[in-house]
C-alpha positions in Angstrom: 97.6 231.2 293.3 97.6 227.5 293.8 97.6 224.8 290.9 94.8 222.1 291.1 96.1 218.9 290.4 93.9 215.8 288.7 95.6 211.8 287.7 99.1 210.8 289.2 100.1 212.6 286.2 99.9 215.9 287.7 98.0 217.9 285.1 97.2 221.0 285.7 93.2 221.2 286.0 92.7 224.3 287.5 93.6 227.2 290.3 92.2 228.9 293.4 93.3 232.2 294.2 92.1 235.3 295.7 91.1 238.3 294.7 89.3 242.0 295.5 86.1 243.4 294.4 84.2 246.6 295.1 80.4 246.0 294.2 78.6 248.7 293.3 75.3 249.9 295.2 72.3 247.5 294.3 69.0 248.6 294.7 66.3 247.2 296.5 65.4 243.3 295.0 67.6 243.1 292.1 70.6 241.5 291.0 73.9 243.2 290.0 76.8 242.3 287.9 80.3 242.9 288.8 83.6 242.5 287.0 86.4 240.6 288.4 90.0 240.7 287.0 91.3 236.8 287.6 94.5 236.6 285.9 95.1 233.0 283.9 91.3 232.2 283.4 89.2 232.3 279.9 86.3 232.2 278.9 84.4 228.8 278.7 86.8 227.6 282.2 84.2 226.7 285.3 84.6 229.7 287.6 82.8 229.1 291.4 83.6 232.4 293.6 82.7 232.6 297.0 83.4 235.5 300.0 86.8 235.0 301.7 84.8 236.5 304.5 81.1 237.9 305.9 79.9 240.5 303.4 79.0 244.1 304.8 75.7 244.2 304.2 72.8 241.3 303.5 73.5 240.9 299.3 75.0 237.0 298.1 76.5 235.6 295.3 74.5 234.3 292.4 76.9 232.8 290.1 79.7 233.7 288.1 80.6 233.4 284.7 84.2 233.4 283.0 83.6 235.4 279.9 87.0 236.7 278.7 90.5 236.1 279.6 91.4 237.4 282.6 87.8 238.2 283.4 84.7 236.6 285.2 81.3 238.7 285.5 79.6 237.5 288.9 75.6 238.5 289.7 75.0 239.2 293.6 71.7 239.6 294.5 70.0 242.1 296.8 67.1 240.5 298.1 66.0 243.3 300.8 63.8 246.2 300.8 66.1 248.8 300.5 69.1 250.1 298.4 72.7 248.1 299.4 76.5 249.1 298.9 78.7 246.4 300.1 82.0 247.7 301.3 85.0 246.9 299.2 85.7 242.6 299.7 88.1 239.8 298.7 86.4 236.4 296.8 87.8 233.2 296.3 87.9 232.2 293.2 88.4 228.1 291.8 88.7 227.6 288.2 89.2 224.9 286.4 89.8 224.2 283.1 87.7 222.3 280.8 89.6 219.1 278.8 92.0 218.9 281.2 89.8 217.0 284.2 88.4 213.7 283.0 85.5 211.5 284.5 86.9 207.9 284.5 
């Protein structure tokens, strides 16, 4: 995990790490949720998560919410025809912290 750092103060703002997720099967044309344990983050942070890599199968991520400690739910979409069961995958995750970033 690496610290984000905001002002020649060095605040801590926020982190990126990585982490792994196996999504469930989505059927055809609908959007899934999916847990992901993110140590250090709670609920009300910003949270933008992205594929460290090319996804198995055609499905993308929506958006993602932080919505406990530790935990952000993110939707994925399925916009094909047909049922989809990604493979097992690792996400980026950023998060920063609000309060601690200031517009100037």
């Amino acid at each position: 995990m690496g610290w984000l750092k905001a002002g020649t103060e060095g605040i801590n703002a926020g982190f990126v790490t990585q982490v792994t997720a196996d999504i469930a099967s989505i059927a055809a044309a609908t959007v899934a949720t999916t847990s992901l344990t993110v140590p250090g983050v709670a609920a009300g942070d910003f949270v933008a998560v992205s594929p460290a890599a090319a996804l198995s199968v055609a499905v993308g991520v929506c958006h993602a919410v932080a919505t406990a400690a530790d935990t952000v739910v993110m939707s994925v979409v399925n916009p094909t025809a047909g049922a989809l069961d990604p493979a097992s995958a690792a996400f980026e995750v950023m998060v920063l912290k609000p309060g601690n970033c200031r517009l100037t």
